[in-house]
N, CA, C and O atoms as CSV, one atom per row, in Angstrom:
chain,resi,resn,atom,element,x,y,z
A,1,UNK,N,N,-44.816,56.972,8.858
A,1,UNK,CA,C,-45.541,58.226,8.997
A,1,UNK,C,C,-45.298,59.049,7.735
A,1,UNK,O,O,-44.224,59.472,7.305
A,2,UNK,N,N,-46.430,59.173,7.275
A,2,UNK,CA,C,-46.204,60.467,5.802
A,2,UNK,C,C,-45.944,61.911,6.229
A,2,UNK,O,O,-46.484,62.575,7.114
A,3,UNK,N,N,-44.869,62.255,5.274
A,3,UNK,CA,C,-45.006,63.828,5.505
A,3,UNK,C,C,-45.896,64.462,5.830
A,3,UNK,O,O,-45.378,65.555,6.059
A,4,UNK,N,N,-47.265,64.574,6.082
A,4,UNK,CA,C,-47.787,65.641,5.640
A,4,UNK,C,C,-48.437,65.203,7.288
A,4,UNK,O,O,-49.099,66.114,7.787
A,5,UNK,N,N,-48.331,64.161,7.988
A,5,UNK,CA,C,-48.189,63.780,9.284
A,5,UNK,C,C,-47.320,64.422,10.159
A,5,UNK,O,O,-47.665,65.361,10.876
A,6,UNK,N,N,-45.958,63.840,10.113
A,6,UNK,CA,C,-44.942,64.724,10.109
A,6,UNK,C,C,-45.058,66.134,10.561
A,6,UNK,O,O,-45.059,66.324,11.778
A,7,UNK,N,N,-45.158,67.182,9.734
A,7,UNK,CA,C,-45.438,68.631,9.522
A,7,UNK,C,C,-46.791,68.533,10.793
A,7,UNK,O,O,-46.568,69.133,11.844
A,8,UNK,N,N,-47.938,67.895,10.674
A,8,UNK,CA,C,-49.068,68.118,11.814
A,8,UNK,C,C,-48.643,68.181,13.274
A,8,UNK,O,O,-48.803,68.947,14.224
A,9,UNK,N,N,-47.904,66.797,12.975
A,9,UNK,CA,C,-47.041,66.689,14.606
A,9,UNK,C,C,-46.411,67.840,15.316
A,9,UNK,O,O,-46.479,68.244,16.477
A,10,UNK,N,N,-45.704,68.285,14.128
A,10,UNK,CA,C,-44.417,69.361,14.789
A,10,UNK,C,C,-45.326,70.661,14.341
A,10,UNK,O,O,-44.541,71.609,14.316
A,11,UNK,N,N,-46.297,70.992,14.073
A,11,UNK,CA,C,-46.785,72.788,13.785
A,11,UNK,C,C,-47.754,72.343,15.899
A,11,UNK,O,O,-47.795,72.907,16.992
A,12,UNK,N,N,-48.201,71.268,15.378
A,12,UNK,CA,C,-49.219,71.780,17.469
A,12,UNK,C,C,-48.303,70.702,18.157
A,12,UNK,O,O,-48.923,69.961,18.920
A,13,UNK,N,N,-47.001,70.472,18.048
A,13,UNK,CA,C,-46.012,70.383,19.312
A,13,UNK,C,C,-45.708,71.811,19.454
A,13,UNK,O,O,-45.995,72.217,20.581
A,14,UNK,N,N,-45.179,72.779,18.607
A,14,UNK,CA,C,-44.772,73.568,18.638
A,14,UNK,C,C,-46.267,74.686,19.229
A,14,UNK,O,O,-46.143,75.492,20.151
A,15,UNK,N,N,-47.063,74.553,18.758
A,15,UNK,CA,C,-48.495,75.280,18.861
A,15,UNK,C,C,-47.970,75.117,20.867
A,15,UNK,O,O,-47.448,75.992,21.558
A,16,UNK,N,N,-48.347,73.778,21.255
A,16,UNK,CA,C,-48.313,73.714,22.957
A,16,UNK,C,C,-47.423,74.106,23.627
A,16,UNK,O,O,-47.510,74.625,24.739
A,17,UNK,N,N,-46.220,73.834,22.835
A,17,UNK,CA,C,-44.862,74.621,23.811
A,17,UNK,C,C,-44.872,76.184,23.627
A,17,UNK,O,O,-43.947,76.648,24.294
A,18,UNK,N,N,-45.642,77.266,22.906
A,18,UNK,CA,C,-45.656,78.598,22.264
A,18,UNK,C,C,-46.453,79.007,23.686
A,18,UNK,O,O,-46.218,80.087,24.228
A,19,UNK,N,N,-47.215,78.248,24.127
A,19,UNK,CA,C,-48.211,78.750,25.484
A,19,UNK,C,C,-47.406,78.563,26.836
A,19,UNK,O,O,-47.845,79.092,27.856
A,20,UNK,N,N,-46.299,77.862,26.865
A,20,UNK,CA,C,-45.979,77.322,28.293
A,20,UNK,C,C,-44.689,78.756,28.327
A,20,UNK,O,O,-43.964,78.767,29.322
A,21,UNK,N,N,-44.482,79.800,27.333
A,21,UNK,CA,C,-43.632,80.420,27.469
A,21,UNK,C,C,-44.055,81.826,28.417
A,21,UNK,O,O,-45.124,82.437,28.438
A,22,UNK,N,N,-42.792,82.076,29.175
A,22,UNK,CA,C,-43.247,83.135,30.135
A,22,UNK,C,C,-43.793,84.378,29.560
A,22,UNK,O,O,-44.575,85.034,30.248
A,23,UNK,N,N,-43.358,84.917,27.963
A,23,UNK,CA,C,-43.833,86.133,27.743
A,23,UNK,C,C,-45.739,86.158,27.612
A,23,UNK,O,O,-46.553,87.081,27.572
A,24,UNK,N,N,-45.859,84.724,27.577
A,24,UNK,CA,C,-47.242,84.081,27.089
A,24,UNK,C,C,-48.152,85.192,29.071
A,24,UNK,O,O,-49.305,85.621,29.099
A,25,UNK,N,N,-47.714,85.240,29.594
A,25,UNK,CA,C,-48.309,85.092,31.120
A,25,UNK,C,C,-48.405,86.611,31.396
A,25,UNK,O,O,-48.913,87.036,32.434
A,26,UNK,N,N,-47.753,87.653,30.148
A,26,UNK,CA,C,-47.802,88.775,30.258
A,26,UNK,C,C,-49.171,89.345,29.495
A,26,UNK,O,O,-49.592,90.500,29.556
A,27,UNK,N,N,-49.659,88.412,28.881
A,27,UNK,CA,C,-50.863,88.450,27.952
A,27,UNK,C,C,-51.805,88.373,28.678
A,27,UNK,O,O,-52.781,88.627,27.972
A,28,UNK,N,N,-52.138,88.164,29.727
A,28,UNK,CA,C,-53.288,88.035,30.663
A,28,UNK,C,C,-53.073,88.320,31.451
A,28,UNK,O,O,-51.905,88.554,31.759
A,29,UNK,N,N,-54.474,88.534,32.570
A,29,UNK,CA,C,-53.904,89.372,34.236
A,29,UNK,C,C,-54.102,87.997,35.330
A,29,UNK,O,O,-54.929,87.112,35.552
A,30,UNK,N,N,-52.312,88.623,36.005
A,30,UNK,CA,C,-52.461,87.934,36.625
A,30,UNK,C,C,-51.366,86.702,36.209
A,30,UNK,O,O,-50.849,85.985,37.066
A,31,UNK,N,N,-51.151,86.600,35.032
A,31,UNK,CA,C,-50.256,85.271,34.466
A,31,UNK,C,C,-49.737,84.795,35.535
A,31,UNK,O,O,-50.198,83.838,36.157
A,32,UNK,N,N,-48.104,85.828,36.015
A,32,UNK,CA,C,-47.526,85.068,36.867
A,32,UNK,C,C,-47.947,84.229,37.801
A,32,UNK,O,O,-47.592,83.068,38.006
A,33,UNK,N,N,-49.074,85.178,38.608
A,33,UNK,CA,C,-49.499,84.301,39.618
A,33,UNK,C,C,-51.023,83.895,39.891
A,33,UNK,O,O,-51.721,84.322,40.810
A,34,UNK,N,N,-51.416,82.916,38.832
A,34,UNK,CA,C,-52.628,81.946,38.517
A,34,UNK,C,C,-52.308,81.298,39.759
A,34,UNK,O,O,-51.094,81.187,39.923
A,35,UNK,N,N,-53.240,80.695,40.966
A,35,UNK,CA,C,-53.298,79.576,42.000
A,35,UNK,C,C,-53.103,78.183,41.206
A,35,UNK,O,O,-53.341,78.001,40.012
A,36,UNK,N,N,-52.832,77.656,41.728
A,36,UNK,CA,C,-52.342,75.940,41.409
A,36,UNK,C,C,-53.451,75.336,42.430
A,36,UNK,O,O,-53.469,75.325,43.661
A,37,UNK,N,N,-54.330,74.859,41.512
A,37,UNK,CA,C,-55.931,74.484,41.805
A,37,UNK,C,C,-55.521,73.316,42.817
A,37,UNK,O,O,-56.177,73.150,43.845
A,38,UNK,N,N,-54.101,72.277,42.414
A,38,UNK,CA,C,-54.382,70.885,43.343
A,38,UNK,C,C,-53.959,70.782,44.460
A,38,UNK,O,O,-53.041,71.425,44.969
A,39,UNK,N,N,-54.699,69.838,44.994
A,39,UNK,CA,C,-54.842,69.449,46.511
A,39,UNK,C,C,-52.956,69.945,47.274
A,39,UNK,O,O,-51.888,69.618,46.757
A,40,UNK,N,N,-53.077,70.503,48.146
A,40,UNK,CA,C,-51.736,70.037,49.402
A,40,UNK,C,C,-50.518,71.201,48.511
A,40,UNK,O,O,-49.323,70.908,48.500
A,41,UNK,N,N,-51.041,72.497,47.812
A,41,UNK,CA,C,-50.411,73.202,47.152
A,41,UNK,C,C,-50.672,74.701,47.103
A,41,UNK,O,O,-51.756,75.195,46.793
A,42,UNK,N,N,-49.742,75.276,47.388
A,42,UNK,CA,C,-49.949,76.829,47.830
A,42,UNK,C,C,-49.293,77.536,46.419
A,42,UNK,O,O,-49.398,78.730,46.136
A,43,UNK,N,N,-48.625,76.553,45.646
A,43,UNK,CA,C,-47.872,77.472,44.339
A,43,UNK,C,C,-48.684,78.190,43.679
A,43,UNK,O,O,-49.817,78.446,44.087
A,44,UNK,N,N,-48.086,78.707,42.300
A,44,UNK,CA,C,-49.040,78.836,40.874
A,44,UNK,C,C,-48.597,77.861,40.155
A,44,UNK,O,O,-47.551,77.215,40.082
A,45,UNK,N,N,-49.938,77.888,39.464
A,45,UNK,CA,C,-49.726,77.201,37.764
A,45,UNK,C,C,-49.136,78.151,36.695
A,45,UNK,O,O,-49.699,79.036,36.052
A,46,UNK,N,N,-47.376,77.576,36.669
A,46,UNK,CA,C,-46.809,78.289,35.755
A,46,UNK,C,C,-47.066,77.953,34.246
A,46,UNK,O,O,-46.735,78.807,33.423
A,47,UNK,N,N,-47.586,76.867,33.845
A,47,UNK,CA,C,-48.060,76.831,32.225
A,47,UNK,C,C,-49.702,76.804,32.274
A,47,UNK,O,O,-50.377,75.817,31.981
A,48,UNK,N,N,-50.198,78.034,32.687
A,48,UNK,CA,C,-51.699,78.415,33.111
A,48,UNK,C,C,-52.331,78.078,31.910
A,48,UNK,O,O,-53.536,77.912,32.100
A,49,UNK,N,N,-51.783,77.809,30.033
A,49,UNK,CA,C,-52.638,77.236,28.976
A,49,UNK,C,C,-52.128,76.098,28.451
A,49,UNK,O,O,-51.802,75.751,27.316
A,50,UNK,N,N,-52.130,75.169,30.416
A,50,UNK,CA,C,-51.790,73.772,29.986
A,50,UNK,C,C,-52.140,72.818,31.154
A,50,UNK,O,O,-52.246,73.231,32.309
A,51,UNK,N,N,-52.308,71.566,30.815
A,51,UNK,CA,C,-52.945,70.568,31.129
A,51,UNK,C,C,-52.025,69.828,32.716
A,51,UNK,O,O,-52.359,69.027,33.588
A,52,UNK,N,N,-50.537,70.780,32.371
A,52,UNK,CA,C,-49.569,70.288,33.042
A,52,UNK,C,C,-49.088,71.651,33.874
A,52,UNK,O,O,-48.779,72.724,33.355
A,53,UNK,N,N,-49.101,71.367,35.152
A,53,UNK,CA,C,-48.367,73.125,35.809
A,53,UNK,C,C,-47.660,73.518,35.337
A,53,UNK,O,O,-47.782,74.698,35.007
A,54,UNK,N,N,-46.212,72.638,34.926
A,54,UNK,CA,C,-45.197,73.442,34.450
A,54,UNK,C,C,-45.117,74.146,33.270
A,54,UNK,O,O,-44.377,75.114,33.095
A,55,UNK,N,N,-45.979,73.604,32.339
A,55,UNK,CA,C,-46.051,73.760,31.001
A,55,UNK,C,C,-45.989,73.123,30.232
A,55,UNK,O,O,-45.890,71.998,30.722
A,56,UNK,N,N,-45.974,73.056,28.853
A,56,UNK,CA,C,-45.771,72.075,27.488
A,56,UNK,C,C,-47.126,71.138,27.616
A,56,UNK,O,O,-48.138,71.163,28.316
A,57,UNK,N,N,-46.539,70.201,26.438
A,57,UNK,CA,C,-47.577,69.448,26.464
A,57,UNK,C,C,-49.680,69.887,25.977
A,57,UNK,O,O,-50.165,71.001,25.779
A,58,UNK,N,N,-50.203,68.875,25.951
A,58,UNK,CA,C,-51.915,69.399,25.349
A,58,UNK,C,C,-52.092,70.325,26.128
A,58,UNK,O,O,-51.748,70.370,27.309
A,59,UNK,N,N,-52.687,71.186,25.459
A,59,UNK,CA,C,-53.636,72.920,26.215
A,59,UNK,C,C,-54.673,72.397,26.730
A,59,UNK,O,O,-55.308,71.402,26.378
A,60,UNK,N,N,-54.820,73.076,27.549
A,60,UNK,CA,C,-56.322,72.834,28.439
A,60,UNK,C,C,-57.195,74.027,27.748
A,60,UNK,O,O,-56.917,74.860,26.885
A,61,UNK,N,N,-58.379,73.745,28.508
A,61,UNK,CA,C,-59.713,74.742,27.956
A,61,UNK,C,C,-59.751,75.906,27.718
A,61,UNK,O,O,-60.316,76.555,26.838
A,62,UNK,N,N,-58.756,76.313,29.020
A,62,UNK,CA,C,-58.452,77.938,29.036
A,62,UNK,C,C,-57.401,78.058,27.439
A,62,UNK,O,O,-57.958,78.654,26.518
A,63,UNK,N,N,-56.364,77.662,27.240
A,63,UNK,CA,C,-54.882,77.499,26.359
A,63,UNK,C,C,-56.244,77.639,25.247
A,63,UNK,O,O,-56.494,78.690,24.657
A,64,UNK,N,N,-56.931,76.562,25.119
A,64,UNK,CA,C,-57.414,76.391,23.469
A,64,UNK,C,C,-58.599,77.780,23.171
A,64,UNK,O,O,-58.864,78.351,22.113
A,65,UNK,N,N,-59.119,77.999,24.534
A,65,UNK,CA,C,-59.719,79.506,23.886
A,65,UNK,C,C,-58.893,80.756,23.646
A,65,UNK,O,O,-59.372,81.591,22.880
A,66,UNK,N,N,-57.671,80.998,24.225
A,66,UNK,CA,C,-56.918,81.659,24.362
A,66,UNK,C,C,-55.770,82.191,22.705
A,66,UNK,O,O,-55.355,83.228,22.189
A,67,UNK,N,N,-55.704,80.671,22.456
A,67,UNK,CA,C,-55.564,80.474,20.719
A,67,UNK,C,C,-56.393,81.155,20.121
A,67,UNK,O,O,-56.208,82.182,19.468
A,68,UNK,N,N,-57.767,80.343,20.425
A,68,UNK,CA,C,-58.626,80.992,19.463
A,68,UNK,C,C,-58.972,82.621,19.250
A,68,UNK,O,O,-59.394,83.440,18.433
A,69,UNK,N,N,-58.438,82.449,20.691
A,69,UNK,CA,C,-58.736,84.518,20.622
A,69,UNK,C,C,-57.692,85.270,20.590
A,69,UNK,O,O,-57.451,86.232,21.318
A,70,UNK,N,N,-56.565,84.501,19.082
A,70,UNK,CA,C,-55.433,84.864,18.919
A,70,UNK,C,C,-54.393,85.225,19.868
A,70,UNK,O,O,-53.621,86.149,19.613
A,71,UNK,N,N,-54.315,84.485,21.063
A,71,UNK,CA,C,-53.311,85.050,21.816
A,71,UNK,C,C,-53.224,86.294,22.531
A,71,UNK,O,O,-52.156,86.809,22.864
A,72,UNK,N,N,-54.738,86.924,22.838
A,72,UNK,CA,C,-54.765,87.981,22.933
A,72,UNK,C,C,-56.249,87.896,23.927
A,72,UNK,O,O,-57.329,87.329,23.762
A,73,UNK,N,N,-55.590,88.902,25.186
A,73,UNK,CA,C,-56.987,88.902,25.973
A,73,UNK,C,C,-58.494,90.303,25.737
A,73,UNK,O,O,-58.620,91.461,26.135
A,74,UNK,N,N,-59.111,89.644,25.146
A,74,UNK,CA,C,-60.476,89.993,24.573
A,74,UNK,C,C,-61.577,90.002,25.455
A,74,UNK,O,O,-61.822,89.034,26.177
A,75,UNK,N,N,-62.310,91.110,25.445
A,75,UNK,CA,C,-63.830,91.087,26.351
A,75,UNK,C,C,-64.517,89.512,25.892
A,75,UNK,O,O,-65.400,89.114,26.653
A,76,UNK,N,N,-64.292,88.929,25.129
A,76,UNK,CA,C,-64.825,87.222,24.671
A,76,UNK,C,C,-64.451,86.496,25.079
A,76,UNK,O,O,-65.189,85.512,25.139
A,77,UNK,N,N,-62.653,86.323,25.853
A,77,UNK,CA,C,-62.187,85.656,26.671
A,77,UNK,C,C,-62.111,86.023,27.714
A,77,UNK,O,O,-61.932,85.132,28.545
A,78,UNK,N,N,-62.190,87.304,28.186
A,78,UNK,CA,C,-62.430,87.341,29.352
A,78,UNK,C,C,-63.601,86.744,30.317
A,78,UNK,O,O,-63.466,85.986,31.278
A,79,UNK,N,N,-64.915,87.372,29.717
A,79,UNK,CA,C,-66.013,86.773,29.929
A,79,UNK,C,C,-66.579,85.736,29.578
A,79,UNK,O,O,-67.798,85.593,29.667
A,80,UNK,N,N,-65.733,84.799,29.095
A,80,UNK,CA,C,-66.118,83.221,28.799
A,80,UNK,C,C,-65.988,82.548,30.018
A,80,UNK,O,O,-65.531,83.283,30.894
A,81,UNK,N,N,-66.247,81.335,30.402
A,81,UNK,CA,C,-66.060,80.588,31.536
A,81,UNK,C,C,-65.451,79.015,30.709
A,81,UNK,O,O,-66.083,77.958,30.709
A,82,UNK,N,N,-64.443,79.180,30.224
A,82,UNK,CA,C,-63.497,78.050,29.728
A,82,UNK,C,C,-63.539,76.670,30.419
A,82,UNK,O,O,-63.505,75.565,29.878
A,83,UNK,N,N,-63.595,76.880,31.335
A,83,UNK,CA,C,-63.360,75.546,31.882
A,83,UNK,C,C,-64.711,75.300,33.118
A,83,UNK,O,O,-64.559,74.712,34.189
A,84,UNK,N,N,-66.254,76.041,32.523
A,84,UNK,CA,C,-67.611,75.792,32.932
A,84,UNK,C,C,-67.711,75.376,34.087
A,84,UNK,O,O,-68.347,74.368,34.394
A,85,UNK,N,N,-66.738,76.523,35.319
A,85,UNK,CA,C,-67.275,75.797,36.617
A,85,UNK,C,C,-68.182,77.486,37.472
A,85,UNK,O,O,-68.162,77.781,38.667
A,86,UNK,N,N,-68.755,78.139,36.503
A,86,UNK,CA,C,-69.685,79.144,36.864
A,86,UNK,C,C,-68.855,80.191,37.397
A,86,UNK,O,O,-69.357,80.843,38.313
A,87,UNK,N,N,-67.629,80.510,37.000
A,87,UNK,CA,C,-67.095,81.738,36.597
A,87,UNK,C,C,-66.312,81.969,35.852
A,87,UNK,O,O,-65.361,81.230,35.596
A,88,UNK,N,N,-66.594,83.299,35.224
A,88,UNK,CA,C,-65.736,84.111,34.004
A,88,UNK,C,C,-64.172,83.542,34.526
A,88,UNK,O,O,-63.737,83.140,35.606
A,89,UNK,N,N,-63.521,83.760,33.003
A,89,UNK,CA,C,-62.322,83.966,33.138
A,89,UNK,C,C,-61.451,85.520,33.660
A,89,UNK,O,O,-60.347,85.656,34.187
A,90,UNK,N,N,-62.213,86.268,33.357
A,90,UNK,CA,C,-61.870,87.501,33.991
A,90,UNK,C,C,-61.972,87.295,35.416
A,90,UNK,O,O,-60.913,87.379,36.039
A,91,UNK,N,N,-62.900,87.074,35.984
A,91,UNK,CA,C,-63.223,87.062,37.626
A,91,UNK,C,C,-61.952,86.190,38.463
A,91,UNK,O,O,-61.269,86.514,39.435
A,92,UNK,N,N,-61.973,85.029,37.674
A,92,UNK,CA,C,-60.465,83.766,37.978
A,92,UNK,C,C,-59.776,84.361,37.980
A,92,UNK,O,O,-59.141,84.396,39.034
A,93,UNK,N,N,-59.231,85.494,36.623
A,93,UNK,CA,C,-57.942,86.226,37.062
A,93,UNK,C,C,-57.820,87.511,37.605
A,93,UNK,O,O,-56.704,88.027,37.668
A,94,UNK,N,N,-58.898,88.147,38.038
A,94,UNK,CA,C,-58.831,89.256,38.928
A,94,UNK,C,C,-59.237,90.610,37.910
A,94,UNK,O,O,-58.913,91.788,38.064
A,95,UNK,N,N,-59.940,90.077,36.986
A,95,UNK,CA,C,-60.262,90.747,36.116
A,95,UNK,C,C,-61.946,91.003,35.453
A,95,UNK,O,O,-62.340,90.899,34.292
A,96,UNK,N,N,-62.770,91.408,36.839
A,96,UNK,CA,C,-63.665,90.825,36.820
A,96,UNK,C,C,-64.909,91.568,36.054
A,96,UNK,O,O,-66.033,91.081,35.935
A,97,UNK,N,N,-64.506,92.784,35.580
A,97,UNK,CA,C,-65.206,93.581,34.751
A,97,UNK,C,C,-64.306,94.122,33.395
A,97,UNK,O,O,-64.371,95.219,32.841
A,98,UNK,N,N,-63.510,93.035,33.094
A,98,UNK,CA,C,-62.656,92.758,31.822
A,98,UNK,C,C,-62.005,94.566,31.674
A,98,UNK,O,O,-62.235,95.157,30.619
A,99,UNK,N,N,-61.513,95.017,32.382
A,99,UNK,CA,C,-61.101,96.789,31.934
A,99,UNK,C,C,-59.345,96.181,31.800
A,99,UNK,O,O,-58.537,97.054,31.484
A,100,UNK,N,N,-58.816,94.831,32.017
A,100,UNK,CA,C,-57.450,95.208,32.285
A,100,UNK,C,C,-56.486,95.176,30.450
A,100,UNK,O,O,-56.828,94.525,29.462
A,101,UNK,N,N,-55.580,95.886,30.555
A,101,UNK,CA,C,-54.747,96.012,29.382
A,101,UNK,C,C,-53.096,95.239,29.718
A,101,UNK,O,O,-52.344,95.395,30.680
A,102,UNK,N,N,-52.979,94.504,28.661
A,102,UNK,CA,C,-51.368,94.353,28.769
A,102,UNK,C,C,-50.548,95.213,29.509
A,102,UNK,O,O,-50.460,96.397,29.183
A,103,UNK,N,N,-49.883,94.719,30.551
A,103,UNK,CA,C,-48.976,96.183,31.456
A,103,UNK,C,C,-49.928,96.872,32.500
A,103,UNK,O,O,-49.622,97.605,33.441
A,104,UNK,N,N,-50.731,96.592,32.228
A,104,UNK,CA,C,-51.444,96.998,33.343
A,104,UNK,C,C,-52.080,96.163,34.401
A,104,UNK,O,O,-52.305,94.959,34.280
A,105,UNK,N,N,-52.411,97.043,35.667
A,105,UNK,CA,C,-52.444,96.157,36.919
A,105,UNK,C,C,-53.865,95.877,36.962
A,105,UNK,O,O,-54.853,96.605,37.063
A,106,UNK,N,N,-53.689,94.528,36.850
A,106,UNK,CA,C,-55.421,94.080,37.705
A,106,UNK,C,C,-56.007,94.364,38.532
A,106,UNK,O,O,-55.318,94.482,39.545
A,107,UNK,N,N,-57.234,94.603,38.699
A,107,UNK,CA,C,-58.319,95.053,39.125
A,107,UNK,C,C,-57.971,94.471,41.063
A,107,UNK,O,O,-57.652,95.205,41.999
A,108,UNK,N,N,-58.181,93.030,41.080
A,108,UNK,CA,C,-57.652,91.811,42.099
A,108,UNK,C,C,-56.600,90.982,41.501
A,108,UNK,O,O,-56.134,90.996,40.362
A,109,UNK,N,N,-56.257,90.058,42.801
A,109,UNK,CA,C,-55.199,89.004,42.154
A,109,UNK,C,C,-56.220,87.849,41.717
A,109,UNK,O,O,-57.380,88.029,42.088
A,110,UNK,N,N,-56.020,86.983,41.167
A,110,UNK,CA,C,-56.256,86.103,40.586
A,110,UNK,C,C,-57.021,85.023,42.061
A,110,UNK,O,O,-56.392,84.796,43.095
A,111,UNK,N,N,-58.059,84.650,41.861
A,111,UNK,CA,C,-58.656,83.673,42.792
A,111,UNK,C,C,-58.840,82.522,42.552
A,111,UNK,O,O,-58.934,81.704,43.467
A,112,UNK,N,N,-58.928,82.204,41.368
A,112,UNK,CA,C,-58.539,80.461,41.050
A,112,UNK,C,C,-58.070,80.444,39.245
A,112,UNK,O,O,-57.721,81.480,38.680
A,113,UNK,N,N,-58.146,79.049,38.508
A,113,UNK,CA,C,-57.566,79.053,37.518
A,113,UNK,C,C,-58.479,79.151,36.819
A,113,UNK,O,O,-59.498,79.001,37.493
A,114,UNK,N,N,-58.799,79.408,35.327
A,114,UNK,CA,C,-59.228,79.776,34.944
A,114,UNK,C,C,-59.391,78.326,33.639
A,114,UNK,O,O,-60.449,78.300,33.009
A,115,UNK,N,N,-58.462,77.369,33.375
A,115,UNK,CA,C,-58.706,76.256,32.685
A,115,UNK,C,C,-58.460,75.050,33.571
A,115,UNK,O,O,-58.167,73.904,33.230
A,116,UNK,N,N,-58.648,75.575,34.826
A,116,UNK,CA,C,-59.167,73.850,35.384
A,116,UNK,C,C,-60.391,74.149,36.389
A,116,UNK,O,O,-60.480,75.160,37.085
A,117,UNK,N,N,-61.140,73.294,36.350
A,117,UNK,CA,C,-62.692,73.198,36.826
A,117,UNK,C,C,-62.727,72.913,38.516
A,117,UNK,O,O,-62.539,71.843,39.094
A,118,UNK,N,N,-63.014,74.166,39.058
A,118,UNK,CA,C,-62.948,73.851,40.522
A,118,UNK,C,C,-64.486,73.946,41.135
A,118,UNK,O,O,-65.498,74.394,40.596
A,119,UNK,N,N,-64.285,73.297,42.616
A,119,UNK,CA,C,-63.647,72.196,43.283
A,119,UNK,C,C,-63.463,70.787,42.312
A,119,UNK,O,O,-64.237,69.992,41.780
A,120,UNK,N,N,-62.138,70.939,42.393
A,120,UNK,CA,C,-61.708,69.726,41.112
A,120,UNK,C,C,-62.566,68.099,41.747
A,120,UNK,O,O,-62.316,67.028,41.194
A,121,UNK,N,N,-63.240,68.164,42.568
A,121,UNK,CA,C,-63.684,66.733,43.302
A,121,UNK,C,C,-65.489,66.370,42.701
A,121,UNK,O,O,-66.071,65.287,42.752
A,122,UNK,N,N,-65.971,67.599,42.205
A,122,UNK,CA,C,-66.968,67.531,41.689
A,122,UNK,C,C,-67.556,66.847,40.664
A,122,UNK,O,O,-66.729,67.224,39.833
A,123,UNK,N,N,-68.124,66.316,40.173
A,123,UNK,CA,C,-68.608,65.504,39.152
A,123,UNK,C,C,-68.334,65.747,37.916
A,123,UNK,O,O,-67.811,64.827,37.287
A,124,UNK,N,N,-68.631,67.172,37.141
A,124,UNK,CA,C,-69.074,68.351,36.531
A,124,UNK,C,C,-67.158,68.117,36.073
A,124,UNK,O,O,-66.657,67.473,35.151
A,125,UNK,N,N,-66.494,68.963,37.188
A,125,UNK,CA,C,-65.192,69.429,37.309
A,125,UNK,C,C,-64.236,67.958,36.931
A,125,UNK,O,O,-63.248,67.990,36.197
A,126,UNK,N,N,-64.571,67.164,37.354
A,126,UNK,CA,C,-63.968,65.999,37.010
A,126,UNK,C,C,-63.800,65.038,35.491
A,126,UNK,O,O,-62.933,64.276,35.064
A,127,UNK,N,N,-64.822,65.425,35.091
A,127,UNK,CA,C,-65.205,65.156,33.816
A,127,UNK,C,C,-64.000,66.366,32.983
A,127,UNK,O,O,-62.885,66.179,32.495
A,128,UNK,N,N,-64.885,67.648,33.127
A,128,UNK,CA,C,-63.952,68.571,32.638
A,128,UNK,C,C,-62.259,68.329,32.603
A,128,UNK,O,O,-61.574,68.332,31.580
A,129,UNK,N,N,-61.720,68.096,34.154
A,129,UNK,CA,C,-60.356,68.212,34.390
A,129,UNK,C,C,-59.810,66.729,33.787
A,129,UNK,O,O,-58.631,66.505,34.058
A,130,UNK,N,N,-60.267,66.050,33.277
A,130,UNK,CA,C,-59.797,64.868,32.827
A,130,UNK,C,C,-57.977,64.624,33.009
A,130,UNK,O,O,-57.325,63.848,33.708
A,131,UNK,N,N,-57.564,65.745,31.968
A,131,UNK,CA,C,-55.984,65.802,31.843
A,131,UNK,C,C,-55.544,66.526,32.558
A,131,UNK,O,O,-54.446,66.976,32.229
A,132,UNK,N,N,-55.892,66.804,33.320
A,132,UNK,CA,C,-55.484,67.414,33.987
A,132,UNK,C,C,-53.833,67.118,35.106
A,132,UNK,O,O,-54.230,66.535,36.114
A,133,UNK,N,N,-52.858,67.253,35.163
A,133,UNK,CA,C,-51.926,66.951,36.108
A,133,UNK,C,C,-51.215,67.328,37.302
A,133,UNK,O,O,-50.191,68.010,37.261
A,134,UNK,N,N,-51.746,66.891,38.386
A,134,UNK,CA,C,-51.261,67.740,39.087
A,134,UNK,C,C,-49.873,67.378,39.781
A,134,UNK,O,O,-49.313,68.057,40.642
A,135,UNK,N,N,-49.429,66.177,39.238
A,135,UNK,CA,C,-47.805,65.868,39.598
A,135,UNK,C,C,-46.836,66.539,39.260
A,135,UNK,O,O,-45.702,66.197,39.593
C-alpha cells in the first residue's frame, strides 16, 4: 500500500468514527433519541450517521449529507429526504418546519430515522438500506 493510500484510509476511518461520537447527536434534534428502524426493537439508533446502530464504521445517507452540510443542521438538511422514503429529515426528527437550534427543544420527538429507508421491507427502501445493520 503507498502512502498516499495510507493517509486516505486513516483521514475517512477517522471521517466515520467523528459521526458515531455523542457530542455529534447534540447537532441535530432529537440525536439522543432517533427510533431504531429494525424489526423486534424498541431502542434508538445511537450512531444515527451510520450504517451500524452503534456507530463507526461507513455513513449512511443521512451521515454523508450531514458532512456535506458541514456538520451542521441547515434548512438544506433539514428539508432534504436523505434516505428518499417521502419524508424530510426534519419531520423524522421532530423537526418538521426546520425552526429548531442547537440546545434547543424540538418541535416533536423524533418519529423514525432519518438515514434508513422505512418500511425497511419495501423494494425502494431495500435497495436504499443495503448496509444497513441491524445486528
Amino acid at each position: 500500500m503507498s502512502s498516499k493510500s495510507a493517509i486516505v484510509l486513516v483521514i475517512c476511518s477517522l471521517g466515520s468514527l467523528a459521526l458515531a461520537h455523542p457530542s455529534f447527536m447534540d447537532l441535530i434534534p432529537n440525536g439522543h433519541m432517533v427510533p431504531d428502524p429494525c424489526p423486534n426493537t424498541s431502542d434508538f439508533w445511537v450512531g444515527v450517521g451510520h450504517n451500524n446502530r452503534t456507530g463507526g464504521g461507513i455513513a449512511n445517507v443521512f451521515g454523508a449529507d450531514f458532512l456535506k452540510n458541514n456538520m451542521t443542521w441547515t434548512s438544506a438538511l433539514c428539508t432534504a429526504d436523505s434516505d428518499i422514503d417521502g419524508r424530510s429529515n426534519g419531520f423524522e426528527l421532530g423537526d418538521p418546519d426546520c425552526k429548531w437550534t442547537p440546545g434547543g427543544t424540538p418541535e416533536t420527538k423524533a418519529v423514525s430515522h432519518p438515514g434508513v429507508c422505512e418500511p425497511m421491507n419495501t423494494k425502494t427502501c431495500m435497495a436504499v438500506n443495503l448496509n444497513i445493520r441491524c445486528i
